[in-house]
N, C-alpha and C positions, 0 to 999 in steps of 0.2 A: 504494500500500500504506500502510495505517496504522501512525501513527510508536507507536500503544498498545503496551506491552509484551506479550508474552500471559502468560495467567495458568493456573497449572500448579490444575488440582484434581484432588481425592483425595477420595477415601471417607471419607476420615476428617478432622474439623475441623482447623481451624487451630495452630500449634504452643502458641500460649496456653493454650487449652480443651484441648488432650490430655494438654499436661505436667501440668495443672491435676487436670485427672481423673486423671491416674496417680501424683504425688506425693500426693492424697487417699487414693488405694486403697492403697498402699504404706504414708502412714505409720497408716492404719484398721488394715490387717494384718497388716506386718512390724513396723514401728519403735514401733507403740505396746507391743503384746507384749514385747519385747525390752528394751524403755525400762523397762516396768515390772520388769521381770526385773531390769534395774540397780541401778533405785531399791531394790527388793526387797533386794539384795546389799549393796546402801550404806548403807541401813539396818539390818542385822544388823551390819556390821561388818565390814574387812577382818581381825579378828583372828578371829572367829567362825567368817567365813567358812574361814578358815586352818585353823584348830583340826576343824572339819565335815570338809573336804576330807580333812585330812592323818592318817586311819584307815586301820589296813591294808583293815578292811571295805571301803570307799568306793574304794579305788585298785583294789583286786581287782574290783570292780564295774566301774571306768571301763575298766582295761586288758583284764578280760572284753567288752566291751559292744565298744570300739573295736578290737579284735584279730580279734574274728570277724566283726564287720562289714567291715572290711577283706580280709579272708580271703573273703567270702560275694562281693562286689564284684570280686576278682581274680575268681573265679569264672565270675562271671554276665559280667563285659568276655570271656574266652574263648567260653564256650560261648555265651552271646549274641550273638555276632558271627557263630558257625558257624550257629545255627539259625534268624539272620536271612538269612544267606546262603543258606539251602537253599531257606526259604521263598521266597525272591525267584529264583532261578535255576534250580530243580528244580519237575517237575509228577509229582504221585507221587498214588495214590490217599489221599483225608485228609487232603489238603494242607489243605484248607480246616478243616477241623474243628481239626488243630494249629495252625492261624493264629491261630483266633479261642481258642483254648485257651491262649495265651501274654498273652489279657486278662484272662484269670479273677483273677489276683492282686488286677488293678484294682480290679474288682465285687464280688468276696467281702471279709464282714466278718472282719477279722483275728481274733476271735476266735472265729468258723467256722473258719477254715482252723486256730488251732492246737488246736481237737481233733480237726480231719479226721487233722491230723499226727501226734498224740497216739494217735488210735485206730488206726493204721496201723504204726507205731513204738515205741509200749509192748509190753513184754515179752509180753504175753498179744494184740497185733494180730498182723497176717496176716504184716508186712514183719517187724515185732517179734519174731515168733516165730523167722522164719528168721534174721535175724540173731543172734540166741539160741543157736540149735544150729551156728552156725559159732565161737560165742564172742565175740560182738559187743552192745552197747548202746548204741543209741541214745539212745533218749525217756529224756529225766531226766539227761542227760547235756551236755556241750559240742557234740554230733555233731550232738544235736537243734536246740539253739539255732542251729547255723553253718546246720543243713539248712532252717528256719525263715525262715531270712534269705535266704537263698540264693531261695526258693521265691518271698517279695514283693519280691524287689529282681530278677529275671531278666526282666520285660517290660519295665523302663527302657532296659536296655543297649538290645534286641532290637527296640525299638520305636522307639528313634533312630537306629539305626543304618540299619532298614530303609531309609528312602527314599533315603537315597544311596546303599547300591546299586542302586536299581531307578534311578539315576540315572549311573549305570556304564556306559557300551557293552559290548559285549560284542565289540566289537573293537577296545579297549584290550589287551583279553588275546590276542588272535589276534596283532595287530601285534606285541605282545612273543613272542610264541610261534614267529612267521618270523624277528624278530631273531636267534635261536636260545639266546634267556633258556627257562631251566629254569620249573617251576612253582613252585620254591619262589625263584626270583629275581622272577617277577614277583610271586607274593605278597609278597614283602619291599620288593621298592622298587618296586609299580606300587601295586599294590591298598590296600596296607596304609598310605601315607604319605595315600592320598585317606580312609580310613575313619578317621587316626587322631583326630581335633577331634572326630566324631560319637562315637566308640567313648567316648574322656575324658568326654566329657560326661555318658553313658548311664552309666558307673562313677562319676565325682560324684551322678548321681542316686540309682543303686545305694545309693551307699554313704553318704550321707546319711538315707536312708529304711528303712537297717539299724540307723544308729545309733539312733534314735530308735522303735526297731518296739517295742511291748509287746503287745499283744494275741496274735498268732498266738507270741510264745516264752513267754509266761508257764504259760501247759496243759505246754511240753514242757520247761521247760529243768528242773522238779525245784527251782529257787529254793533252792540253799543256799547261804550265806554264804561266801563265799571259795572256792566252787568253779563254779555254776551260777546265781549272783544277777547278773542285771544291772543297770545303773546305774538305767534307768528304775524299773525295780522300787523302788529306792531311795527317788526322788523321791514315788514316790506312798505309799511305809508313811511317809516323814514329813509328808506332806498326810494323811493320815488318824490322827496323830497333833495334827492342827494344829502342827504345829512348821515353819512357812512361812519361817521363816530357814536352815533347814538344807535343807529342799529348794532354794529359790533360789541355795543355795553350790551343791548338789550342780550343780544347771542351770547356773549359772555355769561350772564345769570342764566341761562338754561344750559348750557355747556357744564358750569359748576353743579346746577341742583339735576341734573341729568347723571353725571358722573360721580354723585354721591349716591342718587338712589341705584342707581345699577350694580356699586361697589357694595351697596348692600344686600343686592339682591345676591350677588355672585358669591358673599360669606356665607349667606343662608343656604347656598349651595353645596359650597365645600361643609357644611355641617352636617348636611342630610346625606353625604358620600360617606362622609364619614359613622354617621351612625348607622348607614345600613349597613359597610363593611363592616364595625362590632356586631352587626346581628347575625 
């Protein structure tokens, strides 16, 4: 036998050539963007930037923008779990047409979808209407923006979550079920400790892609100041003011409260890897 070592290959180049090619594409897409955002911010001023941010306007914006988004994301992490679970474990007629109907978010231009949501939801649409004579308002309202968010951020959960259950046995659940564990004991400590890492994840993505949505809330949310303006909205009336210092503040505070809540999502992460690896 030959004393040569063997030599492991991959599909994919060497570690040189790939870190190479991915630290290229990252700082092209991420880090140049962001850097400029900095420089943007550093240049206007840390007092400017203070003075920008620190409007009751601008805080009602940010704590609008990030409250429903988060709000939209607890959401979509429930019901996305439920309608990734049906999909993968239930054969029903239309299974197939709701499978691929939970991509549409994907493929449709967000500002399609908010006046599909608009013409459905204003006073004078179909839903609009009925909500109306129960005493209800939607479109132009908070309800509209949360329903907005809710609507592009529910295939993230639903779509990461999917494969690990179709990665499930399905007698995990039998063997806890002879154990003589209830249904809602093995959903809580069989099912639910394997979904949690995918489920976080699919809510990070949720809820990242809520904060920053303009397109599909701008038609519904009504835009008024201190009740239904969101932050993006913000950033873009002072880009079309050219006032690119006070946008880049505004960007700067969602950048920071962005990169806090993610940072937190991603410990709550590494927690739940870790307790299921002790179990």
């Amino acid at each position: 036998m030959s004393g040569r070592p063997l030599i492991s290959r991959t599909a994919m180049p060497g570690l040189g050539l790939s870190a190479g090619i991915t630290l290229f594409m990252l700082t092209l897409v991420v880090f140049l963007p962001i850097g400029a955002l900095l420089w943007q911010g550093a240049a206007f001023g840390p007092a400017a930037v203070w003075d920008t941010i620190n409007r009751e306007r601008v805080w009602a914006a940010l704590w609008l923008s990030f409250r429903l988004s988060f709000l939209a994301a607890c959401f979509n992490l429930i019901f996305g779990v439920i309608l990734a679970w049906v999909l993968v474990r239930y054969r029903f007629p239309g299974r197939r047409i709701v499978d691929a109907a939970v991509d549409l978010p994907f493929a449709l231009p967000t500002a399609v979808a908010g006046i599909a949501l608009t013409a459905l939801y204003a006073p004078n649409g179909v839903l609009g209407s009925l909500a109306g004579d129960l005493g209800w308002r939607i479109a132009y309202t908070q309800w509209g923006i949360w329903l907005a968010l809710v609507f592009v951020g529910l295939p993230f959960v639903t779509r990461t979550v999917q494969p690990v259950i179709e990665e499930i046995e399905t007698e995990v659940e039998e063997a806890s079920a002879t154990l003589g564990a209830s249904r809602w004991h093995t959903l809580r400590h069989v099912i639910a400790p394997m979904l949690m890492p995918a489920a976080l994840t699919g809510f990070a993505l949720s809820l990242a892609r809520a904060v920053g949505e303009y397109g599909s809330v701008i038609f519904i949310a009504g835009n008024i100041p201190l009740r239904t303006e969101i932050a993006p909205l913000l950033i873009v009336i002072q880009l079309e003011e050219y006032n690119y210092g006070a946008a880049a503040a505004i960007g700067l505070a969602m950048l920071a409260i962005s990169f806090a809540m993610l940072l937190a999502i991603n410990l709550i992460q590494i927690w739940s890897r870790r307790r299921i690896g002790h179990v």
